[in-house]
C-alpha positions as CSV (number, residue, x, y, z in Angstrom):
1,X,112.1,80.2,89.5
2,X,110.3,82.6,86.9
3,X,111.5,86.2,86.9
4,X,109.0,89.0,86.5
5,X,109.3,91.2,83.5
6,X,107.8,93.9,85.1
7,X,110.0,94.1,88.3
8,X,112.9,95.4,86.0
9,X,115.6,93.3,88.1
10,X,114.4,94.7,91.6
11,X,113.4,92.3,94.4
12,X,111.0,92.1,97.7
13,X,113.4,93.3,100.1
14,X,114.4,96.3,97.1
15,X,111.3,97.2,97.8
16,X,110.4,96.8,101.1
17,X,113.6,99.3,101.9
18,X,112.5,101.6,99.2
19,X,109.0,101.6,101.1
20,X,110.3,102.5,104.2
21,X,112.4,104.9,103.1
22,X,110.3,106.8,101.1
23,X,107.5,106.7,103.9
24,X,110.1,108.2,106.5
25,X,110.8,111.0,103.8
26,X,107.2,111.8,103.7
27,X,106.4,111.5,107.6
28,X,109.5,114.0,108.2
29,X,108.2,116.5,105.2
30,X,104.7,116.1,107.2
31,X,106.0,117.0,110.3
32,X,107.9,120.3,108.5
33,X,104.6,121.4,107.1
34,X,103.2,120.8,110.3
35,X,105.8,123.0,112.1
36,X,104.9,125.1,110.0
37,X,101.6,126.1,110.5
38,X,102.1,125.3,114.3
39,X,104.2,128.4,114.3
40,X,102.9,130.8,112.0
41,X,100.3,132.4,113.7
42,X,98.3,133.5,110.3
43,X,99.1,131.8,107.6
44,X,98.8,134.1,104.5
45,X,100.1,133.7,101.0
46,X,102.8,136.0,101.8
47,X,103.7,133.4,104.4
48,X,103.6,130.3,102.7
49,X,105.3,131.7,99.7
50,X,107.9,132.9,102.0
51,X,107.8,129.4,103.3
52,X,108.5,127.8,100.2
53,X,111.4,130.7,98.8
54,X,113.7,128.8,100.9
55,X,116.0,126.4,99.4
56,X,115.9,124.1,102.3
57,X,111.4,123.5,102.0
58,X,112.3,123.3,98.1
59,X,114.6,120.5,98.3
60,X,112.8,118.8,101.1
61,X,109.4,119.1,98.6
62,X,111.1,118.0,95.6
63,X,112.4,114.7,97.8
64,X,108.9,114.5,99.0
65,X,107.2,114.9,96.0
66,X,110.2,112.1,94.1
67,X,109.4,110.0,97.6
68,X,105.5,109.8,96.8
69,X,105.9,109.0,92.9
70,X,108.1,106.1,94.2
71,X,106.4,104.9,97.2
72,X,103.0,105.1,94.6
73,X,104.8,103.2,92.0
74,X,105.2,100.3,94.5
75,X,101.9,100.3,95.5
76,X,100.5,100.3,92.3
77,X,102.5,97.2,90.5
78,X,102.3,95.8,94.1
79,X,98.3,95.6,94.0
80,X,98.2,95.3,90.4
81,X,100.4,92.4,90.0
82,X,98.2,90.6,92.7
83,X,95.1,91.5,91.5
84,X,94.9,92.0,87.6
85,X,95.7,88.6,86.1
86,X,95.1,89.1,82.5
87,X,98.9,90.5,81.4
88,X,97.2,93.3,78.8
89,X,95.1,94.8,81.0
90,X,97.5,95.0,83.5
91,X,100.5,96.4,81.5
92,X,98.0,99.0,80.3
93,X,97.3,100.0,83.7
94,X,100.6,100.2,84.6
95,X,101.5,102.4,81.6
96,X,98.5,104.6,82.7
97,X,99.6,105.2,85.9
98,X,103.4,105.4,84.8
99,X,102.4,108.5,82.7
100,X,100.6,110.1,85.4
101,X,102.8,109.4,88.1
102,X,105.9,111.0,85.6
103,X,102.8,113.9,85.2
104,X,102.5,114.7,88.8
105,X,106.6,115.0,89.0
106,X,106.9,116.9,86.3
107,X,104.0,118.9,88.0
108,X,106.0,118.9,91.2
109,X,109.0,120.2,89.7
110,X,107.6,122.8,87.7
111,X,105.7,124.7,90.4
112,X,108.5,124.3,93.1
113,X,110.9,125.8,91.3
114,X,108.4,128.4,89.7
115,X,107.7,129.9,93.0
């Protein structure tokens, strides 16, 4: 059996759980954002910055946000692993995408907790 460099000691079924999960996180944080604008009858910046003040649509953003970098990450090495064939150009995707994926975290972090 050859091992994959670029799995860093994670498995199908590693994945396949981490999939799930993450795409339960995100359905759930849909469905808030969704209450959300089912219930406010005008939606104003006031509003949705009052929305987002509480600590409870902060932490549920920042595990959404950390649930879509992860459920991305899959994605990505899934398709390029099957697709790319030639190992450089396929690292150097990966790297691309590692460094915007940490980007849009960092991103994530920053403006959640700078509201």
């Amino acid at each position: 059996m050859v091992d994959s460099i670029a799995t860093v000691g994670r498995n199908g079924v590693h994945d396949f759980i981490l999939l799930r999960a993450t795409a339960i996180v995100l359905t759930l944080y849909t469905v808030l954002i969704a209450v959300f604008f089912i219930v406010t009858p005008e939606v104003t910046f006031n509003s949705w910055h009052g929305f987002f003040e509480n600590m409870g649509v902060k932490i549920a953003t920042l595990l959404a946000i950390i649930s879509l970098v992860v459920h991305a990450w899959i994605g990505v090495w899934q398709v390029l692993t099957d697709y790319v064939k030639p190992a450089f150009l396929r690292g150097s995707l990966q790297f691309v995408f590692s460094v915007t994926l940490l980007a849009y975290l960092s991103a994530g972090f920053i403006i959640v907790w700078s509201v």
